[in-house]
MOPAC internal coordinates of N, CA, C and O (Angstrom, degrees):
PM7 1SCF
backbone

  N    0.0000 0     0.00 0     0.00 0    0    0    0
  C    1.4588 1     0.00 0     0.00 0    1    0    0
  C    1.5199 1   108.68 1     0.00 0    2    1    0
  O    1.2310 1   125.33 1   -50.46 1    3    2    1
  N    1.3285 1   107.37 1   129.54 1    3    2    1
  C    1.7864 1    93.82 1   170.24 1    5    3    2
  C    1.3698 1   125.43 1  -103.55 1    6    5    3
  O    1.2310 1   122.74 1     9.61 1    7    6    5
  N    0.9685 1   112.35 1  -170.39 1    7    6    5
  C    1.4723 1   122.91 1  -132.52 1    9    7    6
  C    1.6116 1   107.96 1   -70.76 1   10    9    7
  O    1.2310 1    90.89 1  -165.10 1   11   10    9
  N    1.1746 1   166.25 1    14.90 1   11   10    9
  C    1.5875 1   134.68 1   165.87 1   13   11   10
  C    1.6170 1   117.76 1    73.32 1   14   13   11
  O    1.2310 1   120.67 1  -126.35 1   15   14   13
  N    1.3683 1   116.32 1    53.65 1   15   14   13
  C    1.5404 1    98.90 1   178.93 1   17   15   14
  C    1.2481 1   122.48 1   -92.83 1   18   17   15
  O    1.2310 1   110.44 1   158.37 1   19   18   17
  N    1.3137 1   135.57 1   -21.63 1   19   18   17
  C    1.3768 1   154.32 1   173.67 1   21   19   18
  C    1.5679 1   100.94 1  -152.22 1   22   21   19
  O    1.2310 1   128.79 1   -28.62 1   23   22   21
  N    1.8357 1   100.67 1   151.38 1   23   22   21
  C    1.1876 1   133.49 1  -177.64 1   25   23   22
  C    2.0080 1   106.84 1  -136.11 1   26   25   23
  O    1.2310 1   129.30 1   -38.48 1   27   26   25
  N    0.9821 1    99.68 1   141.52 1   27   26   25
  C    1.5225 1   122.73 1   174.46 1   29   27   26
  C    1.2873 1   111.87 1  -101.02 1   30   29   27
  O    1.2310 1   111.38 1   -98.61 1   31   30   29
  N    1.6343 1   133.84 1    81.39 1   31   30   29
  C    1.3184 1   142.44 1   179.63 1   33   31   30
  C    1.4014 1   126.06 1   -69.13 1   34   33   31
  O    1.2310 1   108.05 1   -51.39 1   35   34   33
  N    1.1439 1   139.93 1   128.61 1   35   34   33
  C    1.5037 1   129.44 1   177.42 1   37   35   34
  C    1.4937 1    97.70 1   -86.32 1   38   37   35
  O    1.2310 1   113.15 1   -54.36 1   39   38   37
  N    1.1274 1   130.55 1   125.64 1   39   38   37
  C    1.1010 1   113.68 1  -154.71 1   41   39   38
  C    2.1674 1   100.30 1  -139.00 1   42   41   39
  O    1.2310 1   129.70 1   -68.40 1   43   42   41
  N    1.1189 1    98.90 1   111.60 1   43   42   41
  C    2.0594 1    98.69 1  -179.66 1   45   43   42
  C    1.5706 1   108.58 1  -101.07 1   46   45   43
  O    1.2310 1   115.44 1  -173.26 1   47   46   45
  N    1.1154 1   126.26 1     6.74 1   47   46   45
  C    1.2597 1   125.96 1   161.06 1   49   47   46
  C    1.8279 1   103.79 1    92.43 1   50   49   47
  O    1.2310 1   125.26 1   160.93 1   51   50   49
  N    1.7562 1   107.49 1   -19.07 1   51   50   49
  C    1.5715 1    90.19 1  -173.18 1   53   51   50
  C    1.2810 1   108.94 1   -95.01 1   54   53   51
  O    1.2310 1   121.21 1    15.90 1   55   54   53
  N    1.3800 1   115.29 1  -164.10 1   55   54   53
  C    1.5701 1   126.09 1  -179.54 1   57   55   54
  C    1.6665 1   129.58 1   -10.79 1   58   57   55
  O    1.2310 1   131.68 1   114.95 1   59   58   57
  N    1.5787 1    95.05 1   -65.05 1   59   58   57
  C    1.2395 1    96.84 1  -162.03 1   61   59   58
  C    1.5892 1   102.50 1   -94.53 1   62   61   59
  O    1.2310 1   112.82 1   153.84 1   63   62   61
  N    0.8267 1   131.17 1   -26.16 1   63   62   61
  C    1.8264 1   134.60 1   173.32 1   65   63   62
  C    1.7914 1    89.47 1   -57.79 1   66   65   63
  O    1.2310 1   115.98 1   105.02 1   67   66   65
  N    1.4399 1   125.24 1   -74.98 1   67   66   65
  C    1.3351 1   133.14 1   179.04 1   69   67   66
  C    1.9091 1   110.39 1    -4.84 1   70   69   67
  O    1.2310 1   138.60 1    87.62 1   71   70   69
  N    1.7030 1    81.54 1   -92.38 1   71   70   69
  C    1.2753 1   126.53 1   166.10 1   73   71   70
  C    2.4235 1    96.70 1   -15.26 1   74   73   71
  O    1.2310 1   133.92 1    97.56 1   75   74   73
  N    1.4672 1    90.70 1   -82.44 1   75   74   73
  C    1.3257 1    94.41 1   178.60 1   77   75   74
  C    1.7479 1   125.81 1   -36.52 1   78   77   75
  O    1.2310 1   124.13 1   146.77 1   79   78   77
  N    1.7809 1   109.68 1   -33.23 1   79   78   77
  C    1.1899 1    88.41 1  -169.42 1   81   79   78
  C    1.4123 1   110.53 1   -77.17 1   82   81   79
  O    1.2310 1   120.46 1   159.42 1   83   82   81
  N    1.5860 1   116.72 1   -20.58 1   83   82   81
  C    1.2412 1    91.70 1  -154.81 1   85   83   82
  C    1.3675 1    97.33 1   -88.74 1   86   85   83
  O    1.2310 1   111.79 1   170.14 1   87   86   85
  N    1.5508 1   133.07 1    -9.86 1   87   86   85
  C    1.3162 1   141.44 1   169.07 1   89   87   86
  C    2.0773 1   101.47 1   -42.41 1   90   89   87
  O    1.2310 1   125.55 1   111.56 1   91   90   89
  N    1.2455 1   106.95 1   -68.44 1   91   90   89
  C    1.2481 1   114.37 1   175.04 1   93   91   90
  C    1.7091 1   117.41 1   -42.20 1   94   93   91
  O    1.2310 1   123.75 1   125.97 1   95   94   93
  N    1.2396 1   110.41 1   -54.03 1   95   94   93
  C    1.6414 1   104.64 1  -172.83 1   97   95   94
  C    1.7723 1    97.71 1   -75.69 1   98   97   95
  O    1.2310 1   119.09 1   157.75 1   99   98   97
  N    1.2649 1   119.34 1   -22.25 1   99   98   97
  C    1.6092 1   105.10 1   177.86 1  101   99   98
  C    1.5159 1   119.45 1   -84.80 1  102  101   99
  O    1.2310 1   120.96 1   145.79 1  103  102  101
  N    1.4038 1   115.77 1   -34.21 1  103  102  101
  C    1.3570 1   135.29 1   176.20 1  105  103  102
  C    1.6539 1    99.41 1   -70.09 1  106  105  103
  O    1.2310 1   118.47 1   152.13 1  107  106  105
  N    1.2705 1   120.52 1   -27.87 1  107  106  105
  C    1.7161 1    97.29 1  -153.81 1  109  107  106
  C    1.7581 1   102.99 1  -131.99 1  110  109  107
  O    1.2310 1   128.18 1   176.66 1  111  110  109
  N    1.4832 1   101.85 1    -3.34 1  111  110  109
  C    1.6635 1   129.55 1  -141.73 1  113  111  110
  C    1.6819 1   107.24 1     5.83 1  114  113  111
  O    1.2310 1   134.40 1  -103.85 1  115  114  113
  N    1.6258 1    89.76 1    76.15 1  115  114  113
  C    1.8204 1    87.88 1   173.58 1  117  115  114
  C    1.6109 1    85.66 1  -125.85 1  118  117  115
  O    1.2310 1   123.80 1   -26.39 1  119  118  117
  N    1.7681 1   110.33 1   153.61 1  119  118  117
  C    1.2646 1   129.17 1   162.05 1  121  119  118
  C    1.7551 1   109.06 1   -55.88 1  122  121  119
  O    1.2310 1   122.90 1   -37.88 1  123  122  121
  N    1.4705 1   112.05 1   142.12 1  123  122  121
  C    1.3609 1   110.41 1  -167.94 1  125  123  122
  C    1.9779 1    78.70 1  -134.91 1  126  125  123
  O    1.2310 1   136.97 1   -41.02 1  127  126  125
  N    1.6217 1    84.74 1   138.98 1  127  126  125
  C    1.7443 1   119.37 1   170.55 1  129  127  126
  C    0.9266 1   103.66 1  -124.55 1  130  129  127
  O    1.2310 1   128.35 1   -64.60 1  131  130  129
  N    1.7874 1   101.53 1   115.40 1  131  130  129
  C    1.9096 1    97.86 1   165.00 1  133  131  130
  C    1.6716 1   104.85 1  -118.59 1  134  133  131
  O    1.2310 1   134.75 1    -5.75 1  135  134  133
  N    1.3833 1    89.07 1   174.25 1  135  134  133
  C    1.2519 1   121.93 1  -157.14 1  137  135  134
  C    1.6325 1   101.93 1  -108.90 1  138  137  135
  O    1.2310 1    99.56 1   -24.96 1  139  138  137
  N    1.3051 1   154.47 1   155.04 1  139  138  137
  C    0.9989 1   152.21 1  -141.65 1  141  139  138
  C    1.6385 1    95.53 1   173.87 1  142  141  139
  O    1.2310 1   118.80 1   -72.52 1  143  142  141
  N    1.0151 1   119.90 1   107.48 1  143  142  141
  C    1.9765 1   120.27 1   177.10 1  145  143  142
  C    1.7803 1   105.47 1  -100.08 1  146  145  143
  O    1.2310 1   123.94 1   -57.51 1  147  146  145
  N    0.7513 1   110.05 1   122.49 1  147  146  145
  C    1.5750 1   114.07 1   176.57 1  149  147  146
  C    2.0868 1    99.96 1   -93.65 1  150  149  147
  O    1.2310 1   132.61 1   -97.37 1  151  150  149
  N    1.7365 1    93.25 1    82.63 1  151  150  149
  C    1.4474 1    89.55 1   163.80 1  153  151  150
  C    1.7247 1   131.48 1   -95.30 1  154  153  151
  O    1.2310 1   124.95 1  -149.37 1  155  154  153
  N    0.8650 1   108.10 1    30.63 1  155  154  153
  C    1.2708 1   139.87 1  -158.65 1  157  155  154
  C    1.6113 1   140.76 1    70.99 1  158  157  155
  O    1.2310 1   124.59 1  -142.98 1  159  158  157
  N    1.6002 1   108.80 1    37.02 1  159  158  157
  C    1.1173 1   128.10 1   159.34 1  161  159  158
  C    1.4446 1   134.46 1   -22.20 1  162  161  159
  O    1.2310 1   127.81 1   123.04 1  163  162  161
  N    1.5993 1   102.56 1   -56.96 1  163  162  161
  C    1.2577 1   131.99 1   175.10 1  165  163  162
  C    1.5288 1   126.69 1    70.32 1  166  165  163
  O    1.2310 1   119.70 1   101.79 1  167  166  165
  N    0.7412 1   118.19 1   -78.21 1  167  166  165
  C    1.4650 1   111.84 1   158.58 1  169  167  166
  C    1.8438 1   151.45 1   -76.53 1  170  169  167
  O    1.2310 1   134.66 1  -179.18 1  171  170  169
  N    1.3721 1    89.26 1     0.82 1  171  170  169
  C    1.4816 1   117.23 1   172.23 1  173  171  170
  C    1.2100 1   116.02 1  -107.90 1  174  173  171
  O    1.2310 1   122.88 1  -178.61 1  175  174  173
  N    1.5239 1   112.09 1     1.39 1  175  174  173
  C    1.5209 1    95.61 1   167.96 1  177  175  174
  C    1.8731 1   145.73 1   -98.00 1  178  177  175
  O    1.2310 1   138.69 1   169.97 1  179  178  177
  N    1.6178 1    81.37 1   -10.03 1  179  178  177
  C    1.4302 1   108.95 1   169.54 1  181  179  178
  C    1.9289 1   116.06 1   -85.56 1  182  181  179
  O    1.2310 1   121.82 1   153.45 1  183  182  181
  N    1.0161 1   114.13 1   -26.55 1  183  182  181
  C    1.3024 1   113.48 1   164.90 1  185  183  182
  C    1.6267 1   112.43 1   -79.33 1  186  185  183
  O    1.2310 1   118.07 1   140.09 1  187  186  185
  N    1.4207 1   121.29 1   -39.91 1  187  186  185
  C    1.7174 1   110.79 1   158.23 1  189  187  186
  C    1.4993 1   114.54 1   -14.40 1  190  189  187
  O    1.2310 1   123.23 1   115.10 1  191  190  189
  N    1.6043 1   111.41 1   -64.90 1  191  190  189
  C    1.3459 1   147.71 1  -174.15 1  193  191  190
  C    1.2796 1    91.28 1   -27.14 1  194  193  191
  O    1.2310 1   120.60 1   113.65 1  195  194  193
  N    1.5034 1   116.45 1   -66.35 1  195  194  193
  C    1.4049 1   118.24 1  -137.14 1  197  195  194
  C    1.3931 1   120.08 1  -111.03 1  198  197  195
  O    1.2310 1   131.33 1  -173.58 1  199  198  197
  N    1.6300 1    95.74 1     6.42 1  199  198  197
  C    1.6970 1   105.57 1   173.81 1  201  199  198
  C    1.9421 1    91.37 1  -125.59 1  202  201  199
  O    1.2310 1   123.03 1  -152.86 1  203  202  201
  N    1.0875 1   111.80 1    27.14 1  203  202  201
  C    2.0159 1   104.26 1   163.43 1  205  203  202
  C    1.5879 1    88.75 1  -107.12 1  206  205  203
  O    1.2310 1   113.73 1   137.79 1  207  206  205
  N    1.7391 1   129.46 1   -42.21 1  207  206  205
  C    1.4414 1   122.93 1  -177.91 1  209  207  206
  C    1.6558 1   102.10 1   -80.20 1  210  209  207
  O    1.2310 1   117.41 1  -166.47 1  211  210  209
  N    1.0653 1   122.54 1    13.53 1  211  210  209
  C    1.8802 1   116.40 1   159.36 1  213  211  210
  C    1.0613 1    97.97 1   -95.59 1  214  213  211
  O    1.2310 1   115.36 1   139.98 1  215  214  213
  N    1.8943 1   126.40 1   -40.02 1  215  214  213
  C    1.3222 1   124.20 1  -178.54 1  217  215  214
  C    1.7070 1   114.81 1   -54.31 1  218  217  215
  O    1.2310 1   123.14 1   152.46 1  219  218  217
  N    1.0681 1   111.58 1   -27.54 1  219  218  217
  C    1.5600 1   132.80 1  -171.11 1  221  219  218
  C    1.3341 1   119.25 1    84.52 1  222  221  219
  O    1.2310 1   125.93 1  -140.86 1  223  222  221
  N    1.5733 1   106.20 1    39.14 1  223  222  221
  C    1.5511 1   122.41 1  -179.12 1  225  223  222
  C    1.3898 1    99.72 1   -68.14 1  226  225  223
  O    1.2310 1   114.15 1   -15.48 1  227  226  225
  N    1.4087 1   128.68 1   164.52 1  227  226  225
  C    1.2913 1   117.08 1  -165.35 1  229  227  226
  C    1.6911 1    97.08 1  -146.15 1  230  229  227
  O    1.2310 1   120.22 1   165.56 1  231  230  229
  N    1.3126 1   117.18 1   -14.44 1  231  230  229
  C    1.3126 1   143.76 1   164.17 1  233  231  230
  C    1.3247 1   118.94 1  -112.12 1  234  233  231
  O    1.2310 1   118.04 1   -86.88 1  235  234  233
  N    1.1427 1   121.33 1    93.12 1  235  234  233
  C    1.9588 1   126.60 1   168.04 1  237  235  234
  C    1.5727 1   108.97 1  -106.54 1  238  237  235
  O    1.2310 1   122.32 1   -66.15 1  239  238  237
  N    1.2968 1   113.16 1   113.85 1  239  238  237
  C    1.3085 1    98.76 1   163.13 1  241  239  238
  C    1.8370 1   104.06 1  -108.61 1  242  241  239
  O    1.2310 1   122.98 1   -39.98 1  243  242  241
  N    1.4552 1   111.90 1   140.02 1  243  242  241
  C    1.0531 1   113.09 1  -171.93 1  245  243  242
  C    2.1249 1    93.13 1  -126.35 1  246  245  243
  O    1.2310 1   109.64 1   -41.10 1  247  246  245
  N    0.6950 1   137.04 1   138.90 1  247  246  245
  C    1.3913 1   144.13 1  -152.90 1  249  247  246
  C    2.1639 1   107.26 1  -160.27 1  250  249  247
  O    1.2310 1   141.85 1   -69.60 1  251  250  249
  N    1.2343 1    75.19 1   110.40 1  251  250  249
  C    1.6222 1    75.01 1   167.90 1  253  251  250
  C    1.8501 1   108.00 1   -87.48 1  254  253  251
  O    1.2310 1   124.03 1   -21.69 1  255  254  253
  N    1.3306 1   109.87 1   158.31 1  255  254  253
  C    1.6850 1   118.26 1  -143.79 1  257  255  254
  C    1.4143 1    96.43 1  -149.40 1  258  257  255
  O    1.2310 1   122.01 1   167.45 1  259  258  257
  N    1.3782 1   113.76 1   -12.55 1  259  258  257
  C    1.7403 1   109.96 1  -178.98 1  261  259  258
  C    0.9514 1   123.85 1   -33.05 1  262  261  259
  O    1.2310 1   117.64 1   104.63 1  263  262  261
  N    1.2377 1   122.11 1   -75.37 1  263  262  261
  C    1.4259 1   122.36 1  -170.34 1  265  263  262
  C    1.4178 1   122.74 1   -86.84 1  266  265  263
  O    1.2310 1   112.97 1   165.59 1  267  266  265
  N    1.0030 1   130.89 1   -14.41 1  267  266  265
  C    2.0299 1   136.02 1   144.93 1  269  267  266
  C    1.5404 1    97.23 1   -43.97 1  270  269  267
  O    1.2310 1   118.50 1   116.07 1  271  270  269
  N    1.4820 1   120.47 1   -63.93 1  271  270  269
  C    1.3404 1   140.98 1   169.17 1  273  271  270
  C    1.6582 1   113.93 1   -18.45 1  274  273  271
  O    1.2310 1   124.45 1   118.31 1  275  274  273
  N    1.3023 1   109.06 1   -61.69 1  275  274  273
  C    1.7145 1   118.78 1  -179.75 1  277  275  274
  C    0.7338 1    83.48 1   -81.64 1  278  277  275
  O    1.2310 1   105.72 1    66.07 1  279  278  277
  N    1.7146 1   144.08 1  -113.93 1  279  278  277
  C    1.4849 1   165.04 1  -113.07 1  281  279  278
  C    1.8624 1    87.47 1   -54.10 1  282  281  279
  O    1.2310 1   111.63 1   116.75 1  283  282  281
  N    1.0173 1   133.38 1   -63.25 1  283  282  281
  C    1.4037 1   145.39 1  -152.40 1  285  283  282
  C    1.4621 1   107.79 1   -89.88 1  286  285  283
  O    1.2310 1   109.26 1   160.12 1  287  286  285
  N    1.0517 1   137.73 1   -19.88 1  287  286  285
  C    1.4871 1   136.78 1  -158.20 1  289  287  286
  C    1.5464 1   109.19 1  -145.04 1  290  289  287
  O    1.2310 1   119.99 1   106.01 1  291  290  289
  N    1.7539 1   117.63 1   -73.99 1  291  290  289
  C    1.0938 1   124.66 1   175.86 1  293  291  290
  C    1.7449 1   131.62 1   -54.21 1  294  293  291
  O    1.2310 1   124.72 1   138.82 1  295  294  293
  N    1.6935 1   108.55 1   -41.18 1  295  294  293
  C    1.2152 1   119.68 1   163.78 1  297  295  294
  C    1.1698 1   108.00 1   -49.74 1  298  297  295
  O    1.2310 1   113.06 1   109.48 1  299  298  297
  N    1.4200 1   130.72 1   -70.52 1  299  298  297
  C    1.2896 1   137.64 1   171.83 1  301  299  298
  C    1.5587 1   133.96 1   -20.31 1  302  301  299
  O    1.2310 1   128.79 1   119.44 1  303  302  301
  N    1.3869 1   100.67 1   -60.56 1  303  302  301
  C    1.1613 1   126.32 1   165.76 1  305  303  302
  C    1.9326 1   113.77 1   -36.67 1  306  305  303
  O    1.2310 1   137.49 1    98.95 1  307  306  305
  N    1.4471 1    83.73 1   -81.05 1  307  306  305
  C    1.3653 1    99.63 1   160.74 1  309  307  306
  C    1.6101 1   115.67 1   -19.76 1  310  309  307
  O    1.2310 1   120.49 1    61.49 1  311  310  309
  N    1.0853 1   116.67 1  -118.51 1  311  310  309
  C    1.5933 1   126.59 1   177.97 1  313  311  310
  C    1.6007 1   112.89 1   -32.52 1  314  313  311
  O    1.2310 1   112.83 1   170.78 1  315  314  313
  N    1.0783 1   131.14 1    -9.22 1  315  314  313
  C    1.6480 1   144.49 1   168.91 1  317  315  314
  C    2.5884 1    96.67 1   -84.70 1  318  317  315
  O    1.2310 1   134.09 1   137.51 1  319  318  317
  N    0.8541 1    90.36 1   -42.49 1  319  318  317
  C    1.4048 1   116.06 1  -169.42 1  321  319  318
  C    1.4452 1   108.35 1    45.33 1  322  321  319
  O    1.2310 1   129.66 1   -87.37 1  323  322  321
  N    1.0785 1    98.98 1    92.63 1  323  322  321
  C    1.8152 1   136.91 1   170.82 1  325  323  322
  C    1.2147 1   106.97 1   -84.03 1  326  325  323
  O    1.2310 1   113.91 1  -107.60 1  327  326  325
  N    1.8342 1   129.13 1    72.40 1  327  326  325
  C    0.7945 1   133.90 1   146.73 1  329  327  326
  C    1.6222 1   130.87 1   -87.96 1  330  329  327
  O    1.2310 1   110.07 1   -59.43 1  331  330  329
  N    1.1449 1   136.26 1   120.57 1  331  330  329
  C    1.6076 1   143.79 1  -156.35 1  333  331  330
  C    1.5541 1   105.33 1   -82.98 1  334  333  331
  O    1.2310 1   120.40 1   -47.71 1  335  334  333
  N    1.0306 1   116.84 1   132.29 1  335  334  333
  C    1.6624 1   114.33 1  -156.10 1  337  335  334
  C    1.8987 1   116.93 1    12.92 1  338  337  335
  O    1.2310 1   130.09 1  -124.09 1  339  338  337
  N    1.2352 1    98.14 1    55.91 1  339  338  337
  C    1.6724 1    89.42 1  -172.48 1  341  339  338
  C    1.1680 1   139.52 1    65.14 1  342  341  339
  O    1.2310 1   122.91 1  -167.25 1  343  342  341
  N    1.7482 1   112.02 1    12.75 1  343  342  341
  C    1.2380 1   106.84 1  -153.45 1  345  343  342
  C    1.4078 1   108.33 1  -130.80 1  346  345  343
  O    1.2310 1   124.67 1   156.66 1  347  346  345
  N    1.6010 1   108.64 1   -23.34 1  347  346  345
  C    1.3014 1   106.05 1  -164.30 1  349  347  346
  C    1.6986 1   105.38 1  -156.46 1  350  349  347
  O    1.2310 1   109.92 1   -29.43 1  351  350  349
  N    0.9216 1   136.52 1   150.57 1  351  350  349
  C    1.8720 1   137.74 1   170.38 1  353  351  350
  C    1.3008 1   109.98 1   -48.81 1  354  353  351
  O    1.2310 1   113.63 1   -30.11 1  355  354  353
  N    1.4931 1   129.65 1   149.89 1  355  354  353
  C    1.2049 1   111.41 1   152.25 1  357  355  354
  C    1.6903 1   123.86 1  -105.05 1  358  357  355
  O    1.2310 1   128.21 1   -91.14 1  359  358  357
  N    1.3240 1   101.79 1    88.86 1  359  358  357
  C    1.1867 1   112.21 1  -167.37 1  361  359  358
  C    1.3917 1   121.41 1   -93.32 1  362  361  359
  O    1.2310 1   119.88 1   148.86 1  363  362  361
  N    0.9173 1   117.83 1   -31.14 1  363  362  361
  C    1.5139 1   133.03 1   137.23 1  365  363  362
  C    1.9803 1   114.92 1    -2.66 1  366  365  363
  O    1.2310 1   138.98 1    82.94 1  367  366  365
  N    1.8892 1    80.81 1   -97.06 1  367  366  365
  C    1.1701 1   108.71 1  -174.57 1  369  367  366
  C    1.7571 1   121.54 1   -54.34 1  370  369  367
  O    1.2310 1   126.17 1   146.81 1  371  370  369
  N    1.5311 1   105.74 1   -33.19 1  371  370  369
  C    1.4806 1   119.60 1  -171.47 1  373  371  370
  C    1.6271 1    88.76 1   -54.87 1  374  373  371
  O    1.2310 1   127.15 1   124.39 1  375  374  373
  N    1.1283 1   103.85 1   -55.61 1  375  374  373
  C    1.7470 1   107.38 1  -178.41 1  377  375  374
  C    1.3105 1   133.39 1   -19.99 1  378  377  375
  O    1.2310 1   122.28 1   151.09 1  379  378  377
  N    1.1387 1   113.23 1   -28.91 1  379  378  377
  C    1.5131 1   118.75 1  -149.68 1  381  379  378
  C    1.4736 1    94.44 1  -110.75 1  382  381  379
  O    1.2310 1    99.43 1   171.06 1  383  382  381
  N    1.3866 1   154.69 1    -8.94 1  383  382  381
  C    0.9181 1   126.39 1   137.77 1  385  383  382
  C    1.5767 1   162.01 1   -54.83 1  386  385  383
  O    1.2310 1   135.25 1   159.16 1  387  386  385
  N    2.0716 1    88.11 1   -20.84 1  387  386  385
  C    1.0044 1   111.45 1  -176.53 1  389  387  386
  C    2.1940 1   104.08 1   -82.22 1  390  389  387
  O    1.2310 1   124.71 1   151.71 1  391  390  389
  N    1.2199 1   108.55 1   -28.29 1  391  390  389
  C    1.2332 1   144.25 1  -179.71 1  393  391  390
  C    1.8232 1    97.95 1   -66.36 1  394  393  391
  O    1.2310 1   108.42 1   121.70 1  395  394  393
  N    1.1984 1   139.26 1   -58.30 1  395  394  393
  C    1.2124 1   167.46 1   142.76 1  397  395  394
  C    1.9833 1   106.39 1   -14.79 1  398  397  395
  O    1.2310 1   130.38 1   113.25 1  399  398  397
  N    1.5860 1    97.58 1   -66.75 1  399  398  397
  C    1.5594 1   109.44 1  -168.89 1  401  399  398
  C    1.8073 1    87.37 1   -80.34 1  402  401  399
  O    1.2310 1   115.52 1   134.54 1  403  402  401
  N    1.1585 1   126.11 1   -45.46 1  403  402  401
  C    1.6770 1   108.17 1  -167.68 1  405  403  402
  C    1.7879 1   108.41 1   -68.40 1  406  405  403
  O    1.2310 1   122.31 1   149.32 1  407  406  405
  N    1.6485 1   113.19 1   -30.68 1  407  406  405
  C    1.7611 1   103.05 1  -176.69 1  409  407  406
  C    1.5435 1    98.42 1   -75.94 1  410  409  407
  O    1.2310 1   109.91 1   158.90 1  411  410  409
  N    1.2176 1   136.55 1   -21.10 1  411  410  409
  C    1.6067 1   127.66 1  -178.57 1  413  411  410
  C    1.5202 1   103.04 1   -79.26 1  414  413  411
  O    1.2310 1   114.36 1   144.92 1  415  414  413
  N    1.3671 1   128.29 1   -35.08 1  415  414  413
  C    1.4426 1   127.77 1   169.65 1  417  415  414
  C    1.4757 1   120.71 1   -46.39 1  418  417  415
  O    1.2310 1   133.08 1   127.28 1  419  418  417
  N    1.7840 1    92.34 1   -52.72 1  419  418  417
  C    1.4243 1    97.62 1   176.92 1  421  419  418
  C    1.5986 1   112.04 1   -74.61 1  422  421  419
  O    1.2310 1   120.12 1   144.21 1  423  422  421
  N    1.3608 1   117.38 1   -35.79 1  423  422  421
  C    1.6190 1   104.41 1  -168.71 1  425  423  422
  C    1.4601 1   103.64 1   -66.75 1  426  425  423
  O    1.2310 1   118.44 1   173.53 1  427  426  425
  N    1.8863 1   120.59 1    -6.47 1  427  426  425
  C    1.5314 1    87.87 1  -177.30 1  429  427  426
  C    1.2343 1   102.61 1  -102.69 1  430  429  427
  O    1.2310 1   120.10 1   180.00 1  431  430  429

């Protein structure tokens, strides 16, 4: 297998994203870039920011995604009606593609 020089992190600023980078640069010693989607969180996305540069990330991209976000995913969703056992949106999950296409953008 070769070597690990950079990684493209999805990165939400809590525990276990955290936790991972520095697992990655010690386990693999490759530089880790995360990615941070501003789907309208709002207030958790600027502190992401500021605990990946405690991590000693040296690359953050933090990107607001809102409106690609609705127009592209949520609209969709909608009129498809992606309700999860009947009960609830999957709004969550719709997410992660758009999340998916921006870390492959950046890793190339």
């Amino acid at each position: 297998m070769s070597k690990i020089n950079k990684v493209v992190l999805a990165y939400s600023g809590g525990l276990d994203t955290s936790v991972i980078v520095k697992w990655l640069n010690e386990e693999y010693g490759c530089e880790v870039v995360t990615y941070t989607a501003d789907l309208g969180q709002g207030e958790e996305v600027e502190p992401a920011r500021a605990k990946a540069e405690a991590l000693g990330v040296k690359e953050i991209y933090i990107e607001d995604v809102r409106e690609e976000f609705v127009r592209d995913y949520v609209y969709p969703m909608f009129r498809a009606n992606t309700i999860y056992e009947g009960e609830y949106l999957l709004g969550t999950s719709i997410a992660r593609p758009l999340i998916a296409k921006r870390l492959i953008e950046i890793a190339n």
